[in-house]
N, C-alpha and C positions, 0 to 999 in steps of 0.2 A: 846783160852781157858780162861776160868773166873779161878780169885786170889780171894782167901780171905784170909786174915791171922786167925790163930788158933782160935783166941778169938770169932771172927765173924760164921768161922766155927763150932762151939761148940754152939752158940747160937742158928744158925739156922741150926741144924743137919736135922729135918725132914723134910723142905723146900730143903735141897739139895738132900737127899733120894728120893722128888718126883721127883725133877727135872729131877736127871739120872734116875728112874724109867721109865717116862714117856716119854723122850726122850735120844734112846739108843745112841746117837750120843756126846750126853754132857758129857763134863767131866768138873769136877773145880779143880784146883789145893790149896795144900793146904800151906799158908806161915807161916815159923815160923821165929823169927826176918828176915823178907826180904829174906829167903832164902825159894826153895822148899819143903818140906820134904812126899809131899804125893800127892794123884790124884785120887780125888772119881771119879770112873764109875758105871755103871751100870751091874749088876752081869752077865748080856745079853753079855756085849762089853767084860769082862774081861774072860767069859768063852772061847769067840772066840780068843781073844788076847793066853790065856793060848795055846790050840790047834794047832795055830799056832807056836808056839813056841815047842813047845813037839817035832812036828817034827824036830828041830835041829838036837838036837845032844843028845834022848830021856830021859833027863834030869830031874823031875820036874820041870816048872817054878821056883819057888819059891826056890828050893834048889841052884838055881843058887845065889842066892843074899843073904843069908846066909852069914855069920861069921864066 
């Protein structure tokens, strides 16, 4: 998986947009002081990721990782 830190991510947002657009397999991760804080996919990979997950324990994704 490709790193960019924030700064770099921010500069080239639409260049990463095509990238996961155009290949559903790419992901980049994203660094904020050396640490991870996020993981651009393509809305492709993340629908199917969601789906998968649903079947758990039928949860929303996303309410799982809440606050």
């Amino acid at each position: 998986m490709r790193q960019l830190r924030s700064d770099e991510a921010r500069r080239q947002l639409r260049d990463l947009l095509d990238e996961v657009q155009h290949d559903p397999a790419a992901a980049i991760q994203i660094l904020r002081y050396d640490k991870p804080v996020a993981v651009v996919v393509s809305a492709e990979w993340y629908q199917r990721a969601s789906a998968a997950l649903d079947g758990e324990d039928g949860e929303e994704p996303a309410a799982r990782y809440e606050s």
